[in-house]
N, C-alpha and C positions, 0 to 999 in steps of 0.2 A: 071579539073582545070589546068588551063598552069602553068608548075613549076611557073614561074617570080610571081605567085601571091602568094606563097606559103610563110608566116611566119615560119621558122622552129620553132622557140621558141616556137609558140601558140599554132601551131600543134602539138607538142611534149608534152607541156603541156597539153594536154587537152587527148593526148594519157598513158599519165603516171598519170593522173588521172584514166581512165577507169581501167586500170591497177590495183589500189588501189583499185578499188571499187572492182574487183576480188576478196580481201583478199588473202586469202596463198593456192589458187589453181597454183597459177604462183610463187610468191616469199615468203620463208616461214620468216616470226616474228619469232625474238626468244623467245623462252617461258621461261615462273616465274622456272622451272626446270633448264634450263642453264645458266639463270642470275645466281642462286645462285651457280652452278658447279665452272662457274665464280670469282665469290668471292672466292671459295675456290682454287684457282687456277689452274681449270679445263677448258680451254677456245680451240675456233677457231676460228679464225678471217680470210676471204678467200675473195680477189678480182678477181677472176677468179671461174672456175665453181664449180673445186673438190677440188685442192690442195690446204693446209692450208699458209698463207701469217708467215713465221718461225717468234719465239716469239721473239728473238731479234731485230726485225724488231721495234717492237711495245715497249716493255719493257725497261727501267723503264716506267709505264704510270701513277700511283698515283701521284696527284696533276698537272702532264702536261695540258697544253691545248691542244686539238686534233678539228680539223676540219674534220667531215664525212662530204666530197664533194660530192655533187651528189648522196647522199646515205640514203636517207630519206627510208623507206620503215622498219625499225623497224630491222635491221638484225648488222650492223657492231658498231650502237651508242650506244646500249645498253649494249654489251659486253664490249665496252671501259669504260662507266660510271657506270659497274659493277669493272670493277678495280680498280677506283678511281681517272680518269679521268676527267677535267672539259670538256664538249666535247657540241660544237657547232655542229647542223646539216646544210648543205645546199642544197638544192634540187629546180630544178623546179617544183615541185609539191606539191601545198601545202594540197593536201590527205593524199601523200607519208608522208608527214612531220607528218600528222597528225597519223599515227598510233608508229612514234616514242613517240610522244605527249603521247598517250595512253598508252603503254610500260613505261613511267619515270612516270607517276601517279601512276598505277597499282602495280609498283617494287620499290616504292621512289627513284627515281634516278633522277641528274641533269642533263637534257638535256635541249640546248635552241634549238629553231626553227627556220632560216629564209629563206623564200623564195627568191630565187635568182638564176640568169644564171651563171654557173661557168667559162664561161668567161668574166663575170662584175662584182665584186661584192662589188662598192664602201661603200656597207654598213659594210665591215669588215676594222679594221686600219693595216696600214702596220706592219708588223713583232709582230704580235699579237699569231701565235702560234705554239708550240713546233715540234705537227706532222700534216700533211694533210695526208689523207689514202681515198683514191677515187679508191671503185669499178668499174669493167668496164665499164666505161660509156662517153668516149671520142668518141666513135661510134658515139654518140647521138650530134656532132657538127660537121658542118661544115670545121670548122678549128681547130685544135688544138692547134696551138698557142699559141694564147691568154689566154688558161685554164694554160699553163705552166709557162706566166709569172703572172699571179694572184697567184697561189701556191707558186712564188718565190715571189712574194711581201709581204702576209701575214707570210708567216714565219721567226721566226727571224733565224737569225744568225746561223748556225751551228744544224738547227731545219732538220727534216727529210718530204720527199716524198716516200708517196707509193704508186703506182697505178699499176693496171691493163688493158692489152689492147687487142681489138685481132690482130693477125699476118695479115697484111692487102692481104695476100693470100687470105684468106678467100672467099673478096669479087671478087678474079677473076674469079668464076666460076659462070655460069646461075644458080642460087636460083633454079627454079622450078624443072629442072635436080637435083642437088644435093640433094632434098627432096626424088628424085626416084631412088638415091645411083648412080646413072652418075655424071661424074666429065666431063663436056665440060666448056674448059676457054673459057669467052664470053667478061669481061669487063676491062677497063685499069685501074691502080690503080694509082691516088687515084680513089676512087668509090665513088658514090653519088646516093642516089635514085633516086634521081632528075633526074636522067640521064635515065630510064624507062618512058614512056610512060604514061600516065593517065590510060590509061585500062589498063596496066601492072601493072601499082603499085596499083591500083585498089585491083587487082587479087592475088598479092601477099602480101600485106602488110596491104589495107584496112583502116580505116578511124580509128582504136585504135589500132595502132600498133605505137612507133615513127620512123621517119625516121632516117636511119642510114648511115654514111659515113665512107667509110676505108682507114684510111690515110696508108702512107709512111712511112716506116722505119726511113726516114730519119726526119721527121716530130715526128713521135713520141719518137725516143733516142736522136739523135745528138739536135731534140729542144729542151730537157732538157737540155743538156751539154753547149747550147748556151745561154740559160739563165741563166746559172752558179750554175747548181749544177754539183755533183760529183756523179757517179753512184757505190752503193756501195753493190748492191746487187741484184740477177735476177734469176729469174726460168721461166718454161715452164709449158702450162698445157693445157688439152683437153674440151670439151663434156664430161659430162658425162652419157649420152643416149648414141642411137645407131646415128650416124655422119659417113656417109664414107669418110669424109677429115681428120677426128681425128684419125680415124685408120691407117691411113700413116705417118701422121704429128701433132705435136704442133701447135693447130690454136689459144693459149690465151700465153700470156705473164706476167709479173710482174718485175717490178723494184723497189728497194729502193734506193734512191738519198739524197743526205744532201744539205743545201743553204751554199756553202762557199761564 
Protein backbone atom coordinates (compact mmCIF):
# COMPACT_ATOMS: atom_id res chain seq x y z
CA UNK A 1 0.00 0.00 0.00
CA UNK A 2 1.80 3.48 -0.98
CA UNK A 3 2.22 5.48 2.37
CA UNK A 4 0.00 8.57 0.77
CA UNK A 5 -3.00 6.05 1.08
CA UNK A 6 -2.22 5.27 4.54
CA UNK A 7 -5.12 6.71 7.42
CA UNK A 8 -2.85 6.75 10.40
CA UNK A 9 -5.93 7.01 12.82
CA UNK A 10 -7.69 3.91 11.11
CA UNK A 11 -4.78 1.93 11.02
CA UNK A 12 -3.75 2.48 14.35
CA UNK A 13 -7.17 1.97 15.53
CA UNK A 14 -7.80 -1.11 14.15
CA UNK A 15 -4.16 -2.00 15.44
CA UNK A 16 -4.89 -1.13 19.01
CA UNK A 17 -7.95 -3.06 18.79
CA UNK A 18 -6.04 -6.35 17.82
CA UNK A 19 -3.99 -5.43 20.73
CA UNK A 20 -7.21 -5.64 23.09
CA UNK A 21 -8.20 -8.54 21.87
CA UNK A 22 -4.73 -10.01 22.94
CA UNK A 23 -5.98 -9.34 26.63
CA UNK A 24 -2.84 -9.23 29.24
CA UNK A 25 -0.35 -11.20 27.14
CA UNK A 26 0.92 -7.63 25.79
CA UNK A 27 -0.48 -5.16 28.55
CA UNK A 28 -1.39 -6.34 31.94
CA UNK A 29 -5.24 -4.81 33.64
CA UNK A 30 -4.99 -4.07 36.92
CA UNK A 31 -6.45 -6.52 39.09
CA UNK A 32 -9.52 -6.50 42.06
CA UNK A 33 -6.00 -7.06 44.37
CA UNK A 34 -4.39 -3.68 43.43
CA UNK A 35 -7.33 -1.67 43.26
CA UNK A 36 -8.00 -2.43 46.70
CA UNK A 37 -3.78 -1.94 47.73
CA UNK A 38 -4.95 1.14 46.21
CA UNK A 39 -7.49 2.33 48.29
CA UNK A 40 -5.42 1.65 51.10
CA UNK A 41 -2.86 3.68 49.86
CA UNK A 42 -0.70 1.07 48.25
CA UNK A 43 -0.42 2.29 44.55
CA UNK A 44 1.86 2.70 41.17
CA UNK A 45 1.10 4.62 38.59
CA UNK A 46 4.04 4.48 35.52
CA UNK A 47 4.10 6.12 31.93
CA UNK A 48 7.09 4.73 30.91
CA UNK A 49 8.10 1.01 31.18
CA UNK A 50 9.69 0.26 34.82
CA UNK A 51 9.90 3.48 36.72
CA UNK A 52 7.16 4.49 38.99
CA UNK A 53 5.60 8.29 37.78
CA UNK A 54 6.72 9.85 41.97
CA UNK A 55 3.29 10.20 44.07
CA UNK A 56 3.41 13.96 44.20
CA UNK A 57 3.05 14.00 40.67
CA UNK A 58 -0.39 12.70 41.01
CA UNK A 59 -1.51 13.50 44.74
CA UNK A 60 -3.88 15.10 46.13
CA UNK A 61 -6.17 12.99 43.48
CA UNK A 62 -9.74 12.55 45.70
CA UNK A 63 -12.47 14.47 44.17
CA UNK A 64 -9.80 15.88 41.05
CA UNK A 65 -10.93 15.40 37.71
CA UNK A 66 -8.21 13.39 35.83
CA UNK A 67 -8.07 12.62 32.06
CA UNK A 68 -6.29 9.05 31.21
CA UNK A 69 -5.17 10.20 27.60
CA UNK A 70 -4.56 7.70 25.43
CA UNK A 71 -4.77 5.29 28.12
CA UNK A 72 -7.68 3.08 27.76
CA UNK A 73 -6.42 -0.55 28.21
CA UNK A 74 -7.59 -0.90 32.05
CA UNK A 75 -3.93 -0.01 33.81
CA UNK A 76 -3.46 3.93 34.77
CA UNK A 77 -7.77 4.68 35.15
CA UNK A 78 -8.51 2.48 37.59
CA UNK A 79 -5.80 3.20 40.00
CA UNK A 80 -6.67 6.86 39.79
CA UNK A 81 -10.63 6.17 40.47
CA UNK A 82 -9.33 3.73 43.09
CA UNK A 83 -8.13 6.97 45.02
CA UNK A 84 -11.05 8.85 44.53
CA UNK A 85 -10.72 10.41 41.40
CA UNK A 86 -13.45 11.43 38.99
CA UNK A 87 -11.32 10.13 35.94
CA UNK A 88 -12.33 10.44 32.22
CA UNK A 89 -10.61 7.81 29.88
CA UNK A 90 -9.53 8.74 26.17
CA UNK A 91 -8.27 6.38 23.74
CA UNK A 92 -8.43 5.47 20.10
CA UNK A 93 -9.70 2.47 20.80
CA UNK A 94 -12.71 1.58 21.66
CA UNK A 95 -11.78 -2.31 22.83
CA UNK A 96 -8.99 -0.58 24.85
CA UNK A 97 -11.74 1.58 26.47
CA UNK A 98 -13.65 -1.38 26.80
CA UNK A 99 -11.82 -3.35 29.25
CA UNK A 100 -11.48 0.03 31.44
CA UNK A 101 -15.39 -0.23 31.04
CA UNK A 102 -15.05 -3.89 32.51
CA UNK A 103 -12.55 -3.05 35.42
CA UNK A 104 -15.15 0.06 36.94
CA UNK A 105 -18.15 -2.49 36.73
CA UNK A 106 -16.39 -5.34 38.24
CA UNK A 107 -14.54 -2.87 41.25
CA UNK A 108 -17.66 -0.21 41.38
CA UNK A 109 -15.60 2.55 40.28
CA UNK A 110 -16.44 5.74 38.24
CA UNK A 111 -14.95 5.64 35.12
CA UNK A 112 -16.37 7.29 31.87
CA UNK A 113 -15.36 6.23 28.38
CA UNK A 114 -14.89 8.22 25.10
CA UNK A 115 -13.47 7.40 22.12
CA UNK A 116 -11.40 10.03 20.53
CA UNK A 117 -7.84 11.20 18.76
CA UNK A 118 -5.77 12.98 21.35
CA UNK A 119 -5.18 15.37 19.05
CA UNK A 120 -8.90 16.41 18.64
CA UNK A 121 -10.99 16.11 21.11
CA UNK A 122 -13.86 18.67 20.66
CA UNK A 123 -15.92 16.31 22.73
CA UNK A 124 -14.11 17.51 26.01
CA UNK A 125 -14.86 21.56 27.19
CA UNK A 126 -12.02 23.83 27.82
CA UNK A 127 -10.36 23.79 31.18
CA UNK A 128 -12.55 20.99 32.37
CA UNK A 129 -9.67 19.20 34.30
CA UNK A 130 -7.31 19.09 37.22
CA UNK A 131 -4.73 16.46 35.68
CA UNK A 132 -4.01 14.76 32.21
CA UNK A 133 -1.57 11.90 32.85
CA UNK A 134 -0.91 10.31 29.18
CA UNK A 135 1.23 6.96 28.91
CA UNK A 136 3.59 6.76 26.16
CA UNK A 137 1.95 7.10 23.60
CA UNK A 138 2.84 10.32 21.46
CA UNK A 139 4.75 7.62 19.34
CA UNK A 140 1.50 6.81 18.12
CA UNK A 141 1.16 10.40 15.99
CA UNK A 142 2.48 11.99 13.58
CA UNK A 143 2.74 15.18 15.06
CA UNK A 144 2.89 16.01 18.49
CA UNK A 145 1.71 19.24 18.63
CA UNK A 146 -1.49 19.34 18.42
CA UNK A 147 -1.77 16.60 21.50
CA UNK A 148 0.07 19.36 23.62
CA UNK A 149 -2.03 22.11 22.87
CA UNK A 150 -5.45 19.95 23.49
CA UNK A 151 -3.88 18.96 27.00
CA UNK A 152 -3.37 22.77 27.50
CA UNK A 153 -6.80 23.59 26.63
CA UNK A 154 -8.59 21.09 28.74
CA UNK A 155 -6.89 21.86 31.69
CA UNK A 156 -7.82 24.46 33.90
CA UNK A 157 -5.61 26.83 35.19
CA UNK A 158 -2.82 25.87 37.30
CA UNK A 159 -4.08 21.97 36.57
CA UNK A 160 -0.95 19.51 35.87
CA UNK A 161 0.58 17.42 32.73
CA UNK A 162 2.12 14.12 32.82
CA UNK A 163 3.34 12.21 30.17
CA UNK A 164 5.74 9.90 29.02
CA UNK A 165 7.84 9.79 25.86
CA UNK A 166 10.56 7.96 24.12
CA UNK A 167 13.96 9.68 23.63
CA UNK A 168 13.69 10.12 19.85
CA UNK A 169 17.28 8.30 19.59
CA UNK A 170 15.59 5.47 19.78
CA UNK A 171 14.38 5.62 16.41
CA UNK A 172 17.78 6.40 14.75
CA UNK A 173 18.88 3.17 14.51
CA UNK A 174 17.69 0.07 11.67
CA UNK A 175 14.77 -1.88 13.95
CA UNK A 176 15.88 -5.17 12.48
CA UNK A 177 19.58 -4.78 13.59
CA UNK A 178 18.72 -3.56 17.00
CA UNK A 179 16.42 -6.84 17.55
CA UNK A 180 19.87 -8.77 16.60
CA UNK A 181 21.69 -6.49 19.63
CA UNK A 182 23.61 -4.33 16.58
CA UNK A 183 23.20 -0.63 16.92
CA UNK A 184 23.75 0.70 13.12
CA UNK A 185 22.25 4.37 12.86
CA UNK A 186 20.15 4.25 9.58
CA UNK A 187 17.36 6.96 10.11
CA UNK A 188 16.98 10.93 10.55
CA UNK A 189 14.92 12.12 13.33
CA UNK A 190 12.10 13.04 13.31
CA UNK A 191 11.26 9.21 12.19
CA UNK A 192 8.23 8.02 10.66
CA UNK A 193 7.24 4.54 9.54
CA UNK A 194 5.97 5.85 6.77
CA UNK A 195 9.31 6.37 5.72
CA UNK A 196 10.08 2.27 5.23
CA UNK A 197 9.16 0.58 2.31
CA UNK A 198 5.82 -1.57 1.97
CA UNK A 199 7.75 -4.69 2.26
CA UNK A 200 9.69 -3.39 5.11
CA UNK A 201 7.04 -2.29 7.24
CA UNK A 202 5.36 -5.32 5.95
CA UNK A 203 8.13 -7.30 7.69
CA UNK A 204 8.68 -5.32 10.59
CA UNK A 205 5.63 -4.09 11.94
CA UNK A 206 2.84 -6.02 10.08
CA UNK A 207 -0.74 -5.20 9.73
CA UNK A 208 -1.61 -5.22 14.02
CA UNK A 209 1.12 -3.33 15.11
CA UNK A 210 0.45 0.79 15.17
CA UNK A 211 2.48 2.87 13.33
CA UNK A 212 4.90 4.88 15.19
CA UNK A 213 6.81 8.13 14.85
CA UNK A 214 9.88 9.73 16.82
CA UNK A 215 9.77 13.16 17.28
CA UNK A 216 12.31 15.79 18.35
CA UNK A 217 13.49 16.94 21.54
CA UNK A 218 12.61 19.94 20.55
CA UNK A 219 8.86 18.97 19.60
CA UNK A 220 8.41 17.04 22.56
CA UNK A 221 9.85 19.64 25.66
CA UNK A 222 10.26 23.16 24.28
CA UNK A 223 6.30 22.29 22.65
CA UNK A 224 5.15 22.03 25.90
CA UNK A 225 6.85 25.20 27.12
CA UNK A 226 5.53 26.94 24.03
CA UNK A 227 2.20 26.12 24.74
CA UNK A 228 2.55 27.46 28.25
CA UNK A 229 3.22 25.13 30.60
CA UNK A 230 5.85 25.15 33.15
CA UNK A 231 8.00 21.95 33.55
CA UNK A 232 8.24 21.03 36.93
CA UNK A 233 9.29 17.74 37.13
CA UNK A 234 11.32 14.87 34.95
CA UNK A 235 12.96 11.40 35.04
CA UNK A 236 14.63 8.83 32.79
CA UNK A 237 13.78 5.24 32.33
CA UNK A 238 14.56 2.14 30.22
CA UNK A 239 13.22 -1.48 28.78
CA UNK A 240 12.64 -3.42 30.92
CA UNK A 241 13.65 -6.75 28.94
CA UNK A 242 16.80 -7.34 27.52
CA UNK A 243 17.20 -3.85 24.88
CA UNK A 244 20.93 -3.34 23.78
CA UNK A 245 20.16 0.65 23.48
CA UNK A 246 18.73 0.57 27.21
CA UNK A 247 21.84 -0.86 28.38
CA UNK A 248 23.97 2.25 27.32
CA UNK A 249 21.24 4.75 27.48
CA UNK A 250 17.79 6.15 28.81
CA UNK A 251 15.58 5.45 25.71
CA UNK A 252 11.85 6.68 27.89
CA UNK A 253 11.41 9.96 29.41
CA UNK A 254 8.66 11.60 31.73
CA UNK A 255 7.72 15.01 32.59
CA UNK A 256 5.41 16.86 34.94
CA UNK A 257 4.18 20.39 33.67
CA UNK A 258 1.55 22.77 35.15
CA UNK A 259 -0.97 25.10 32.69
CA UNK A 260 0.22 28.67 34.06
Amino acid sequence: MPNREIDVTQYNRKAWDHVADQGDDLYHAMTSAQIERAKAGDWRIRVTPTKAVPQDWILPAKGKTVLCLAAGGGQQAPILAALGAKVTVADLSAKQLQRDAEIAGREGLAIKTIVADMASMPELEDASFDLVINPCSVIFCPDVKPVWREVHRVLKPGGRFVTGFINPIYYLFDAAKMDRGKLKARHKIPYSDLQLDAEERERLIGPDRPLEFGHTLTDLIAGQLNCGFQITGFFEDRWGDDDRLSELINVFAATCAVKV
